[in-house]
Biotite code that builds the C-alpha atoms (Angstrom):
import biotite.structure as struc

atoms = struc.array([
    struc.Atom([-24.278, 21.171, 27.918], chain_id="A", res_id=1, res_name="UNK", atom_name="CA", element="C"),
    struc.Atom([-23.730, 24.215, 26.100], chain_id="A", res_id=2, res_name="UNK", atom_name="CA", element="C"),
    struc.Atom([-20.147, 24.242, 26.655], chain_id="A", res_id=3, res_name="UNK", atom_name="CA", element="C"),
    struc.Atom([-20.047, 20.828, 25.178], chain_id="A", res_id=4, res_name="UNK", atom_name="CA", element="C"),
    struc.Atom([-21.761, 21.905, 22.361], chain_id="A", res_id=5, res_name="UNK", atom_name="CA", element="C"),
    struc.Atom([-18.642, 24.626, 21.798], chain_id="A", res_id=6, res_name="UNK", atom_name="CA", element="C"),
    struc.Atom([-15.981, 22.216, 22.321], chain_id="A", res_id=7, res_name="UNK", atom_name="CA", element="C"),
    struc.Atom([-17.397, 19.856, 19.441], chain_id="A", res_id=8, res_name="UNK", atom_name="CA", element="C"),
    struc.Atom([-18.180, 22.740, 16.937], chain_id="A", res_id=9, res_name="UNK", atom_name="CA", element="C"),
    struc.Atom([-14.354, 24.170, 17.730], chain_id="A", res_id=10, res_name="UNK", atom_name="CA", element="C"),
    struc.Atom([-12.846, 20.669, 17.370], chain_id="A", res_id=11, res_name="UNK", atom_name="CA", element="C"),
    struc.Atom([-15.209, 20.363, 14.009], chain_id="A", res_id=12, res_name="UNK", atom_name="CA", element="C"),
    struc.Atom([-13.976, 23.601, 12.509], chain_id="A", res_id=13, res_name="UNK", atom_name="CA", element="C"),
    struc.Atom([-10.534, 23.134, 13.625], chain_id="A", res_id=14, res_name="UNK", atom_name="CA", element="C"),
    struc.Atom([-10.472, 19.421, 12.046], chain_id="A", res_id=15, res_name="UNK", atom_name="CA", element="C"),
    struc.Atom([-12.258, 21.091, 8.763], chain_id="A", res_id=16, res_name="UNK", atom_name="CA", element="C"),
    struc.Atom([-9.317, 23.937, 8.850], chain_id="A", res_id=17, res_name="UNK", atom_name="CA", element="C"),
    struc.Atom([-6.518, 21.785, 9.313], chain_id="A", res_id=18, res_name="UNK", atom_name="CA", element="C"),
    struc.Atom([-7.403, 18.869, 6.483], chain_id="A", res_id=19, res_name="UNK", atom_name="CA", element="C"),
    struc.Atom([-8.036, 22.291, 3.975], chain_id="A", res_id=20, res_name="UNK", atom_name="CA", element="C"),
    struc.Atom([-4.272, 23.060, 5.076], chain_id="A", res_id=21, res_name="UNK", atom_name="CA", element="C"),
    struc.Atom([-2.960, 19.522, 4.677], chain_id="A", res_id=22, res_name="UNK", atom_name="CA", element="C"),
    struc.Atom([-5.013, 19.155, 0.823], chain_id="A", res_id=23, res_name="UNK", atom_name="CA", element="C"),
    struc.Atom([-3.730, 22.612, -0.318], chain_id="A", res_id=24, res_name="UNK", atom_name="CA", element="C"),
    struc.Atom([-0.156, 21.788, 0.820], chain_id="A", res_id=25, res_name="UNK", atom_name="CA", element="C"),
    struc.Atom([-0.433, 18.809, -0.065], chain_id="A", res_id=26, res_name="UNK", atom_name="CA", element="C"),
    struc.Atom([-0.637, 20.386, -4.129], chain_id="A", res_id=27, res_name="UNK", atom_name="CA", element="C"),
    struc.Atom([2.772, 21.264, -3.709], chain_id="A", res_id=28, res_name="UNK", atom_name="CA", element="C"),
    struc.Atom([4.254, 18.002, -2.582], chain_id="A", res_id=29, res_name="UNK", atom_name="CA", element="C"),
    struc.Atom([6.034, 16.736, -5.556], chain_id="A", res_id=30, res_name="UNK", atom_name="CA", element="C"),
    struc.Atom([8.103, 13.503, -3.942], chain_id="A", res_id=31, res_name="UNK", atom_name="CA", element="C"),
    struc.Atom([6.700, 10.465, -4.650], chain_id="A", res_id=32, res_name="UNK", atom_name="CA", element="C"),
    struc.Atom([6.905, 7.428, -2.197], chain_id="A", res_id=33, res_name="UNK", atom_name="CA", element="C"),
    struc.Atom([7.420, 4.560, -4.670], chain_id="A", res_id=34, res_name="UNK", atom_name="CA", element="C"),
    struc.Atom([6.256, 1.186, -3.949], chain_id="A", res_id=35, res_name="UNK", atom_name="CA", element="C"),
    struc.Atom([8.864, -1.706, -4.173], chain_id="A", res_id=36, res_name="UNK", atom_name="CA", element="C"),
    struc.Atom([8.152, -4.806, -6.082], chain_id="A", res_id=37, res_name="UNK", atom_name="CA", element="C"),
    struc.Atom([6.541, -7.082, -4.130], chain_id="A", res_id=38, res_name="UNK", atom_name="CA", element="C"),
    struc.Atom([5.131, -4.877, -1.457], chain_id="A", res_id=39, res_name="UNK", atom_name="CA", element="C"),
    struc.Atom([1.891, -5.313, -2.243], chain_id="A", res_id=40, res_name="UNK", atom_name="CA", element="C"),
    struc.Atom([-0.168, -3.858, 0.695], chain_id="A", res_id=41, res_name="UNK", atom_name="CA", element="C"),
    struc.Atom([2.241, -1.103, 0.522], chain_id="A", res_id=42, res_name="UNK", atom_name="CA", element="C"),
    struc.Atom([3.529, -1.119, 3.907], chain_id="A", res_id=43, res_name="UNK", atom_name="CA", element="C"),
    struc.Atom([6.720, -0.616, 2.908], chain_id="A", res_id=44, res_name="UNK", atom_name="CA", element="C"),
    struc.Atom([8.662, -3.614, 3.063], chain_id="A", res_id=45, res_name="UNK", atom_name="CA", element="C"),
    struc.Atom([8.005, -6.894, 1.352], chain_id="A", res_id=46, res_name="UNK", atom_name="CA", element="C"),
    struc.Atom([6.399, -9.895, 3.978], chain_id="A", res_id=47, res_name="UNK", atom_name="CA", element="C"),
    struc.Atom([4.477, -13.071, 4.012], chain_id="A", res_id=48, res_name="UNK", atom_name="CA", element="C"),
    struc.Atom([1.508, -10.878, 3.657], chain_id="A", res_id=49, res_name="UNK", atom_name="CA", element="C"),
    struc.Atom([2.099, -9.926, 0.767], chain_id="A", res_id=50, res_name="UNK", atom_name="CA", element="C"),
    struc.Atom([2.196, -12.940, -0.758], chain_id="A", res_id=51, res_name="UNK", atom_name="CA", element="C"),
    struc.Atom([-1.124, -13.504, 0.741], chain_id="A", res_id=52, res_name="UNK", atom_name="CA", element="C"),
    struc.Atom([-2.616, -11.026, -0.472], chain_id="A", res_id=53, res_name="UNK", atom_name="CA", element="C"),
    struc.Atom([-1.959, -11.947, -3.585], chain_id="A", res_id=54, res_name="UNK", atom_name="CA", element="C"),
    struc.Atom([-3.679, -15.447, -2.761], chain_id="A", res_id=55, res_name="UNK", atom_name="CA", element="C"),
    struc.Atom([-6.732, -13.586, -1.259], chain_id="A", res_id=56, res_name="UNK", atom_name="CA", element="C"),
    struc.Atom([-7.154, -11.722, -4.363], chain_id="A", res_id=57, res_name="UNK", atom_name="CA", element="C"),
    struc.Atom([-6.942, -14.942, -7.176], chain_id="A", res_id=58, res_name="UNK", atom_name="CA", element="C"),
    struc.Atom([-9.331, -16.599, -4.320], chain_id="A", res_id=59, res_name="UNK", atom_name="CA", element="C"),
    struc.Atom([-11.854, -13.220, -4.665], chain_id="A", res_id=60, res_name="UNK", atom_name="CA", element="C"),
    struc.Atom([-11.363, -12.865, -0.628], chain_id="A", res_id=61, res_name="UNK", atom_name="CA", element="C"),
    struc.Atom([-11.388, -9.302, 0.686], chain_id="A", res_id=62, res_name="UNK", atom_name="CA", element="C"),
    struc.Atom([-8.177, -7.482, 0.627], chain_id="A", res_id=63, res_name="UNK", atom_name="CA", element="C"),
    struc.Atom([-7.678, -4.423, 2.476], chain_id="A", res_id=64, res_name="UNK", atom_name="CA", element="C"),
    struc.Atom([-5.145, -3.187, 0.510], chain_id="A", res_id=65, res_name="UNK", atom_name="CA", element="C"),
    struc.Atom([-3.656, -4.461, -3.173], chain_id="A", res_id=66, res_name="UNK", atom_name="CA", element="C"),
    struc.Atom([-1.249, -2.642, -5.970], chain_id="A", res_id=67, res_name="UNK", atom_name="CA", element="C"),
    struc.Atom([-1.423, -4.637, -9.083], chain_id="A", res_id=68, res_name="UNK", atom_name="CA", element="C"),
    struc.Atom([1.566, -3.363, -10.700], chain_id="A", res_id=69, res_name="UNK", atom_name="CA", element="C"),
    struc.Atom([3.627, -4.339, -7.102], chain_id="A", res_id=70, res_name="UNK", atom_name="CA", element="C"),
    struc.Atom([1.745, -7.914, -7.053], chain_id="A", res_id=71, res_name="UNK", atom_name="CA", element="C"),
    struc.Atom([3.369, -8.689, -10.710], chain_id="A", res_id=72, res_name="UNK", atom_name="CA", element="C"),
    struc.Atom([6.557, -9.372, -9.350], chain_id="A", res_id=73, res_name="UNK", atom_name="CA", element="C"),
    struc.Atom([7.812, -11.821, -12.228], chain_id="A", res_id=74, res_name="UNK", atom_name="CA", element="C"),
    struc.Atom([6.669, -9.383, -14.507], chain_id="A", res_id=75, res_name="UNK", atom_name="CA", element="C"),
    struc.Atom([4.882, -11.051, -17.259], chain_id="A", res_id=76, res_name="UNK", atom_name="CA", element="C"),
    struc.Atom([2.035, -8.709, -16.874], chain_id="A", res_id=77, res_name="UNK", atom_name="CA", element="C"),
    struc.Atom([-0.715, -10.531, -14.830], chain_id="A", res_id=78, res_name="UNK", atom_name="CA", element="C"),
    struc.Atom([-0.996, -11.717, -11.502], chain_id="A", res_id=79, res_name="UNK", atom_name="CA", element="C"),
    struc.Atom([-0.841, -15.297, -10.468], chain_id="A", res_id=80, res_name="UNK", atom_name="CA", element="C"),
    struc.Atom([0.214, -17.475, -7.740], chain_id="A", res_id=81, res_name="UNK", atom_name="CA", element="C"),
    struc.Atom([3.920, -17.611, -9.266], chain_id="A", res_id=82, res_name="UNK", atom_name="CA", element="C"),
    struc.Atom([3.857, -14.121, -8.064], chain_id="A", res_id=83, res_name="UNK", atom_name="CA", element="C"),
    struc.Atom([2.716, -15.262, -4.993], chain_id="A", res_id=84, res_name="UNK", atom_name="CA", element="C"),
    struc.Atom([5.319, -18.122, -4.611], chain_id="A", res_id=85, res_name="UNK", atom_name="CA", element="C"),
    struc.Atom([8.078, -15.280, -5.995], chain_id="A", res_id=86, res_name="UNK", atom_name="CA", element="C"),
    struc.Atom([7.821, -13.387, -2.967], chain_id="A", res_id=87, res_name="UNK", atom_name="CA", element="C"),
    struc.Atom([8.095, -16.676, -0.559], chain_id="A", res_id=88, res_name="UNK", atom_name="CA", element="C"),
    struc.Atom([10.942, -17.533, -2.733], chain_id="A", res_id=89, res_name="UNK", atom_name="CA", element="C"),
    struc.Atom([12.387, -14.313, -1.966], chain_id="A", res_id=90, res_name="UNK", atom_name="CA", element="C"),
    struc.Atom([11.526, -14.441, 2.024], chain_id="A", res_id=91, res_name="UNK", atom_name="CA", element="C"),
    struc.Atom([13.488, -17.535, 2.083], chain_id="A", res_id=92, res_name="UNK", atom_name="CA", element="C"),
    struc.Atom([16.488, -15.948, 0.205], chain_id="A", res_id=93, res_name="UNK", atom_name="CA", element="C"),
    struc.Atom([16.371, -18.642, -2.477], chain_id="A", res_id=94, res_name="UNK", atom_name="CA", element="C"),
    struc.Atom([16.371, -18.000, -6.437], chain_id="A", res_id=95, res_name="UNK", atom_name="CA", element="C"),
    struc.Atom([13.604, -15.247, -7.743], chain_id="A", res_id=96, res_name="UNK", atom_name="CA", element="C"),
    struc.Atom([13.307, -12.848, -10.325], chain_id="A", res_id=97, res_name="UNK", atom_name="CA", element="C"),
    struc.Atom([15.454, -9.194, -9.888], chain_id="A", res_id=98, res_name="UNK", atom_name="CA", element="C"),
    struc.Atom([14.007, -6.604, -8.324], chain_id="A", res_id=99, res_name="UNK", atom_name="CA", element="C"),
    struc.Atom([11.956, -7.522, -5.392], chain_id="A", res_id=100, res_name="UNK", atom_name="CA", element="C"),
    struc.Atom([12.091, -5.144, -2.976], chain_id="A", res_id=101, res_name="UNK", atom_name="CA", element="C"),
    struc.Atom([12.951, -2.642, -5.207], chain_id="A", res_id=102, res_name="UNK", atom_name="CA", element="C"),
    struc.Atom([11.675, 0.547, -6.228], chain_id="A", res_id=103, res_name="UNK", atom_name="CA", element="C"),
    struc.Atom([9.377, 0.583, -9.019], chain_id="A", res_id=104, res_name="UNK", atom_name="CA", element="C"),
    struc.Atom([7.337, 3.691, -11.437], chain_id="A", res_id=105, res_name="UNK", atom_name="CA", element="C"),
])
């Protein structure tokens, strides 16, 4: 039991030392991963879930993950279902506003 007990305090303190390294590296990290337009749970790439999770959010459903300023893709600064139907629009390679699936600040 006892050597149990010092496996689980080693793996503690090891965990503890390891996230201090990754958080105080992590300071000097200056690249950004940008989101694109339209990837909205921030996967990134921009899918059919995207879109609905733009629908679960108007609908005030549970969304794991949501970036507003990636959900605005026809950029008229709020979030509706066009933005929604935008992204299907772009799935299905037919006429959409520029820059899905790119980059954005």
């Amino acid at each position: 039991m006892r050597v149990i007990k010092r496996i689980a305090v080693c793996l503690i303190l090891f965990v503890v030392i390891i996230s201090n390294v990754i958080s105080v590296g992590a300071g000097r990290i200056t690249t950004v991963i940008p989101y694109l337009l339209g990837d909205v749970d921030g996967d990134g790439s921009v899918s059919i879930i995207d879109a609905t999770c733009i629908q679960r959010h108007l609908a005030e459903l549970p969304v794991l993950s949501y970036n507003e300023s990636a959900a605005d893709t026809d950029g008229d600064g709020s979030v509706t279902i066009i933005d929604a139907t935008c992204i299907q629009q772009w799935l299905a390679s037919l006429p959409c506003p520029d820059g899905i699936g790119e980059p954005i600040e």
